[in-house]
N, C-alpha and C positions, 0 to 999 in steps of 0.2 A: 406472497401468493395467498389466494385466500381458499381456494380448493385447489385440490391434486390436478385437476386438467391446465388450471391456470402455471402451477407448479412446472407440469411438464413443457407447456410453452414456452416456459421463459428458460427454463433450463436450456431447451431444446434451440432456441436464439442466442443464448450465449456459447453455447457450445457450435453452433455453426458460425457463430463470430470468431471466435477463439481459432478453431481450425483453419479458417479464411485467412486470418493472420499470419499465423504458421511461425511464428515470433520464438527464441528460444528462450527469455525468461520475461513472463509478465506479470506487472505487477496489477494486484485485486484488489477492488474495494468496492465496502460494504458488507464482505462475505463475513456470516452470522458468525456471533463469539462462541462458538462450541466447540472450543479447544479443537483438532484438527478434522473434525465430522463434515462439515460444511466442505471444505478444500477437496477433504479426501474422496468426497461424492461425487466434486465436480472434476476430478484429476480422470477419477474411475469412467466418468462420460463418455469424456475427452478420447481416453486412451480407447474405447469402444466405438466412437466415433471414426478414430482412425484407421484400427483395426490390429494394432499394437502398442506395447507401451511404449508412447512415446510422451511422455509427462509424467514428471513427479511435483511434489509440493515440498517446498522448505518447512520443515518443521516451527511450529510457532516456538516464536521465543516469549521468555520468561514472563514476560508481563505486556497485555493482552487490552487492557483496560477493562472499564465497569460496563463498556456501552453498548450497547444489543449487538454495534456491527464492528469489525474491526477489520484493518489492511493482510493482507497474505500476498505469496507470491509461489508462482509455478513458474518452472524449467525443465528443459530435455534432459536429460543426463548425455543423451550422446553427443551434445553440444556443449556443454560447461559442464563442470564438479562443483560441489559442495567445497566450501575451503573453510572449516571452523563451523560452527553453531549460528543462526540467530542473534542481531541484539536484538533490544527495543530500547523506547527511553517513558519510563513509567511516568514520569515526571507529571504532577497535578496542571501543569499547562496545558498538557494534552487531553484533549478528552479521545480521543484514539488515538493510542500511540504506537508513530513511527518504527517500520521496521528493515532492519540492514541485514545481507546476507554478502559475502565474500565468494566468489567465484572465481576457476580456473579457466580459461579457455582451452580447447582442442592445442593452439598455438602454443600455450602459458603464458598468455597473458593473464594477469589479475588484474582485476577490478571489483568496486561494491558497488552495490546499488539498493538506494534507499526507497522504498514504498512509503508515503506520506497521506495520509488526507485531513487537512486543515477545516479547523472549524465553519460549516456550512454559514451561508448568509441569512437561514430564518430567523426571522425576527421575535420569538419567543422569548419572552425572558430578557431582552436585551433594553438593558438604561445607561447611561451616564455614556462613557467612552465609547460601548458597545452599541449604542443607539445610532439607527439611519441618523446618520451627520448630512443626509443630503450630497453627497460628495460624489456620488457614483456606486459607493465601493459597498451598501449596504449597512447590513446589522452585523455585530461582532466583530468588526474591523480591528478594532483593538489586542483583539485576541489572539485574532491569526497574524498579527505581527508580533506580538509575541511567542507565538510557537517558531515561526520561521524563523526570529531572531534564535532562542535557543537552540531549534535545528543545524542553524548557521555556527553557533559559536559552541554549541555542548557536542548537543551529539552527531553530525560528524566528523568531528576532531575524534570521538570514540569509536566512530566504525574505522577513520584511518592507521587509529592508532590499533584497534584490535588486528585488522587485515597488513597492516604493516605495507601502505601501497596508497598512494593519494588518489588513487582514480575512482572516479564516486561518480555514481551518475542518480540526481532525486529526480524521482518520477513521481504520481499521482494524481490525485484532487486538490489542486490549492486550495480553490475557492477564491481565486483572483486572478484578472486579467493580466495581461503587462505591465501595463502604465497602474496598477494599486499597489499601496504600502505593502504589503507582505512579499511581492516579488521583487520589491527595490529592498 
């Protein structure tokens, strides 16, 4: 935003989207890297919005990246628990990286779910592999199958193995349709 009124607009559209939803954990992206300031202002909205607290934020995990915006995720507590900390996966592939949290259900069920958003298609910067190939799939194509490959094969075999429970559910921004490499 580029002044406080625009600020409040958009705040003020996300936070009526968000309520509209009524969703008990969602995952965020683009929300500014200023360790938990951003989340915990839009958590704060939320729960004023509704008229109690009914939203909190997963605590960021360890490693956040370099990039102005990074993935978060919010949940109800009266609908799931917290089960363990936060990952991420820092790994230099990612230029935002990926985050897993472990949750309980009301029931006990466990499951994790991973907040992801895969390298954007602008064309800045991008040569050689990374280059519009004409193919449909844009700029950076190369990249975002390599993050999704290591998603696939690093980490979460790491959120399984921390949560001790296979059921993973990755949500986000790919940055690709169905039919492109990164989702095959």
């Amino acid at each position: 935003a580029e002044n406080m009124a625009e600020f409040g607009r958009q705040r003020d559209k996300i936070v009526h989207s968000l309520t509209a939803i009524d969703a008990d954990i969602v995952g965020l992206m683009e929300i500014q890297n200023n360790e938990d300031i951003a989340v915990s202002y839009l958590v704060d909205a939320l729960n004023q919005a509704v008229g109690y607290t009914a939203y909190a934020y997963v605590p960021r995990p360890p490693q956040t990246g370099t990039d102005a915006i990074r993935v978060a995720m919010i949940y109800k507590p009266a609908k799931v628990s917290l089960l363990g900390a936060a990952l991420s996966d820092g790994d230099s592939v990612n230029n935002r990286p990926p985050m897993a949290q472990a949750f309980k259900a009301a029931n006990g069920a466990k499951f994790s779910i991973v907040v992801n958003h895969l390298k954007s298609k602008g064309c800045g910067g991008a040569s050689g592999p990374n280059a519009d190939l004409g193919d449909g799939q844009s700029c950076f194509n190369a990249d975002r199958v390599e993050q999704a490959i290591r998603l696939r094969d690093v980490f979460v075999p790491q959120v399984i193995a921390a949560a001790q429970d296979t059921d993973v559910l990755v949500i986000g921004d790919m940055n690709a349709h169905g039919f492109e490499d990164p989702i095959h």
